[in-house]
N, C-alpha and C positions, 0 to 999 in steps of 0.2 A: 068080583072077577072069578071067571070059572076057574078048575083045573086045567082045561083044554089052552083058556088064554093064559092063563099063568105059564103055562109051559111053552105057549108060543113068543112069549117077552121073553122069557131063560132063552130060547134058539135065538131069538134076533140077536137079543142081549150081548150072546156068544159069538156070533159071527161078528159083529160089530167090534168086538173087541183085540187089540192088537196084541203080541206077543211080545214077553219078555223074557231075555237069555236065563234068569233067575229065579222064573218061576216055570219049572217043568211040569206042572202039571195046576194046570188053571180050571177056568167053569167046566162043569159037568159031572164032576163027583162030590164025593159027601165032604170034602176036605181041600182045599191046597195046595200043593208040594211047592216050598221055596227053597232057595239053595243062596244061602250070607255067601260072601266074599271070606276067603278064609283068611281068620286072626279077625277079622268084623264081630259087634254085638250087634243083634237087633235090635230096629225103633219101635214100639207100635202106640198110635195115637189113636185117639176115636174122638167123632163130633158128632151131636145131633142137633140139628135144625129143623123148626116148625113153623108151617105155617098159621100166620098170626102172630109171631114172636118174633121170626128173624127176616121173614120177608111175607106177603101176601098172595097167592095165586089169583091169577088173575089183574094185578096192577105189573108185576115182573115179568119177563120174558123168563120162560124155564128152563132157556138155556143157561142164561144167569143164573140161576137159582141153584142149579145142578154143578154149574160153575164156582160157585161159591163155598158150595158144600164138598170140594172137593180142595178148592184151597186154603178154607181154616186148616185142613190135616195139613199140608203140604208146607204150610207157614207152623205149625208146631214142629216138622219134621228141619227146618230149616231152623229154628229157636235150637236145635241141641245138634247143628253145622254138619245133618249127615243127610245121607242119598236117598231119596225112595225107591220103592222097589213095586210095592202091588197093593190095589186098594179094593175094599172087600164094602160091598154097597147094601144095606139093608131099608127098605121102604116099606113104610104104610102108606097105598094109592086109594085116592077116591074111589069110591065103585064106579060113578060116573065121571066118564073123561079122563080113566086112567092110563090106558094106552098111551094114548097120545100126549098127555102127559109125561109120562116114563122116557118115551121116544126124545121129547125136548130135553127133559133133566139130563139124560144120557148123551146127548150130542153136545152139551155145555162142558160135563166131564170128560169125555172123550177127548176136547180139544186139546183142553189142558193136561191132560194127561201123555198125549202126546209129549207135548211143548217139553215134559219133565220126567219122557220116558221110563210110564209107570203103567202096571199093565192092572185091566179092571178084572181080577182075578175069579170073584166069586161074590157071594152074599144070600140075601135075601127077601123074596117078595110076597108082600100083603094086600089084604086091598080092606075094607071096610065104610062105615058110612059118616067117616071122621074127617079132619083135613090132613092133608101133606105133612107127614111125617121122614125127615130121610136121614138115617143116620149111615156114616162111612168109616170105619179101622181103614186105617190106613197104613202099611209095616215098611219101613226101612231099613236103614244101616249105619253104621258109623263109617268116618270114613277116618284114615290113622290111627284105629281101634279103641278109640274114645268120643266119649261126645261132651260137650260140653251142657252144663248143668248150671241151674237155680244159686247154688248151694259156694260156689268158690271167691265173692267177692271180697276182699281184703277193703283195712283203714290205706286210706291213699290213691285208691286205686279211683282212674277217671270214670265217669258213666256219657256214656254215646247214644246217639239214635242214626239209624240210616234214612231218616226223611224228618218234612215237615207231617205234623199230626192237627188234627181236629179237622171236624165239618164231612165224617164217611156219610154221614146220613146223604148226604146229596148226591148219592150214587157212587162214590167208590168205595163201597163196603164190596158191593159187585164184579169188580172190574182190577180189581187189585193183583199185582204180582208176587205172585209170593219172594220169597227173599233164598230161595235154595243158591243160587249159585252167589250174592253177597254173604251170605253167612260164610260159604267153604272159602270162599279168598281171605276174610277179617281171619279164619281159623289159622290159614296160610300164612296170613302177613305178621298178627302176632299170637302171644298168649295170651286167649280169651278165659278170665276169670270167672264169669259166670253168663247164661245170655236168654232170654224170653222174648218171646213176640208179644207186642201190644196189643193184644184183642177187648181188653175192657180200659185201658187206658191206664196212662202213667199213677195215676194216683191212684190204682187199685193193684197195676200189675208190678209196680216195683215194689212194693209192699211183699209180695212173693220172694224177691230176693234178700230183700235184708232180712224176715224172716227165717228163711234160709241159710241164708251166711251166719247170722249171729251179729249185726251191725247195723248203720244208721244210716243218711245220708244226708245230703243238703243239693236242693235245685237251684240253680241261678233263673230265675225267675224271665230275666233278660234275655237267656240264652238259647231259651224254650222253641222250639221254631215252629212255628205256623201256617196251615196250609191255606192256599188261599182259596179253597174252598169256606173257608169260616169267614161269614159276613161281617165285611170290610165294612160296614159301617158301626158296627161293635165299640163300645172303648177298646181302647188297648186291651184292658187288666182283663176283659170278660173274653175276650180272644184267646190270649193265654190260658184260663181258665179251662176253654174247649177245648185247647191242645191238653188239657191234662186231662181230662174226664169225657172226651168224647168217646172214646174208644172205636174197635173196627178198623184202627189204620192197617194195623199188621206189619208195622214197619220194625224193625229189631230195634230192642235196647238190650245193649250190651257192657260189662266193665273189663278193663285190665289196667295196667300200671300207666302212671301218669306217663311216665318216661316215651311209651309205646301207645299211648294216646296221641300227647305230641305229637311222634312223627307220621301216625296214620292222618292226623290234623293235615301234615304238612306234605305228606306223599299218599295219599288216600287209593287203596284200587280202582282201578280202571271204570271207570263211568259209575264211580260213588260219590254222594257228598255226603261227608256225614256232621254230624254235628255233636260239641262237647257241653252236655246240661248241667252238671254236678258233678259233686266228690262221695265217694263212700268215706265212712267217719265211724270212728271204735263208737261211740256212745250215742246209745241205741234212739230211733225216733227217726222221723221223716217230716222234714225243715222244707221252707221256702225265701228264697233270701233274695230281697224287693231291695230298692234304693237306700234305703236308709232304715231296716229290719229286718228280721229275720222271725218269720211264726211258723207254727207247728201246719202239716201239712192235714187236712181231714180225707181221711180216707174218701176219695169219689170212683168215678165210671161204674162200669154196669156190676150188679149184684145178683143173682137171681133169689126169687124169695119165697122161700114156703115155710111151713108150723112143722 
C-alpha cells in the first residue's frame, strides 16, 4: 500500500466514522482525547485476530470478520459489567486486495459499533505481503465506579452462565452478541462476586477464577446446557463435553451467593435465561460431578501454544 492510499483509507476511515459525546477528539491526530464519566475507572481490553487462526479470508464474509473482531473486545468489556466508549483498530492488510478488504472489515465493525454506541476513534494501518492481521484496544468504563473482577468468588457462592455453550464453530463464533447490556442488569439485580466471558471454554476459562479467587469448584455435569448447535447425534456425555471445551460462545459465567442466585433463578432479567452449573467450594480443584461420581476436571478448550 502506498502512502497516497494509506492516507486515502485514514480519510474514508474518518468520515465513515460516527461521533462520541466522550471522545472529544478522535481520528486525525497523533493521539485520542477521551473524557470517563466522573467518579468512572477506565476499561481498556485488546484482541488480535489472524487469518489462518481465527477465521480464513476468503471462505468469511469481512464484514463478519471485522464483526467479530470487534466483539471479542466488546464481550471482555461486558465480562467486568461496564460501558464502552471508543475502539482504536490497528491492521496488517494484504498488499493485494487491501482496500477493499478494509472497506468490508470496517462496515462489519461499524455496524456493531453503532449497535453499542462506540466510536472507531483512531489506530493503525499496515499493509505487507503476509495474511490479515487485525488487532483492536478497545477502552471503556465502569459503570457505579466498579467493575467487577476474576478475583471475588467466595465458598458457597452459585456459578451461572447466560446461555447454552458448545458447537461456535458452526458459525456463531461470527454472529454473536455480546453480552454489554446482560452483564449491567445481573450487576443491577445482584452482587456479582466475580464474572469472565467464555471465549476458550468452561474448562479453561473457569480455571481463571478459582485461580484468582483462591478456591475450587464443582460442575453438575447435568446442569451444563447445550447449544443445539452441537450435533445431536453425539452421546449425551460427548455433548456435554463440547459445551465445556468448545469455546467462542462468549456467553457470561458469572458467581454470587447462593441466596441471589436463587432468586435471579426465579425472577431472571428481562429477556434472560440463565442457567445454575456449580458451586464454588474452599478446597482447591475443579470437579465434575456425573450420576453416581465425582472426578477431577482436565483442563480443556483452546490454549495457544508456543516454545
Amino acid at each position: 500500500m502506498s502512502e497516497r492510499a494509506e492516507f486515502q483509507l485514514i480519510d474514508w476511515l474518518r468520515q465513515q466514522s460516527a461521533r462520541h459525546p466522550q471522545v472529544p477528539l478522535g481520528i486525525g491526530d497523533d493521539a485520542a482525547a477521551l473524557q470517563p464519566s466522573p467518579g468512572e475507572q477506565l476499561l481498556v481490553t485488546t484482541d488480535m485476530l489472524m487469518d489462518g487462526r481465527h477465521f480464513v479470508v476468503g471462505q468469511v464474509d469481512p464484514r463478519l470478520i471485522g464483526r467479530k473482531a470487534l466483539a471479542v473486545n466488546l464481550s471482555d468489556i461486558a465480562a467486568m459489567a461496564g460501558r464502552p466508549i471508543a475502539a482504536f483498530i490497528s491492521w496488517a492488510l494484504p498488499s493485494h486486495g487491501g482496500r477493499v478488504l478494509a472497506e468490508g472489515l470496517f462496515e462489519g465493525m461499524a455496524e456493531l459499533a453503532e449497535q453499542f454506541g462506540v466510536e472507531i476513534a483512531g489506530g493503525d494501518t499496515n499493509s505487507w505481503d503476509g495474511p490479515l492481521v487485525i488487532n483492536i484496544t478497545l477502552v471503556g468504563e465502569t459503570v457505579g465506579g466498579a467493575c467487577v473482577t476474576r478475583s471475588g468468588a467466595r465458598p458457597g457462592d452459585s456459578i451461572l452462565v447466560t446461555g447454552p455453550l458448545g458447537g461456535s464453530i458452526h458459525g456463531r463464533q461470527f454472529l454473536f452478541t455480546p453480552r454489554i447490556q446482560e452483564a449491567r442488569l445481573l450487576a443491577h439485580a445482584v452482587k456479582l462476586s466475580s464474572m469472565l466471558d467464555l471465549s476458550d471454554g468452561i474448562a479453561s476459562d473457569l480455571t481463571h477464577i478459582l485461580r484468582e479467587s483462591g478456591v475450587g469448584a464443582t460442575l453438575d455435569e447435568a446442569s451444563i446446557p447445550v447449544h443445539p448447535d452441537v450435533d445431536v447425534s453425539l452421546p449425551e456425555s460427548e455433548r456435554r463435553q463440547r459445551a465445556l471445551c468448545d469455546g467462542e460462545d462468549f456467553e457470561l459465567l458469572f458467581t454470587t451467593s447462593a441466596a441471589e442466585g436463587e432468586e435471579l433463578l426465579r425472577n431472571p432479567p428481562p429477556g434472560m435465561r440463565l442457567f445454575r452449573i456449580g458451586t464454588i467450594e474452599a478446597e482447591a480443584g475443579f470437579r465434575l460431578r456425573r450420576k453416581d461420581s465425582v472426578t477431577p476436571v482436565s483442563t480443556g478448550g483452546w490454549v495457544h501454544q508456543f516454545d
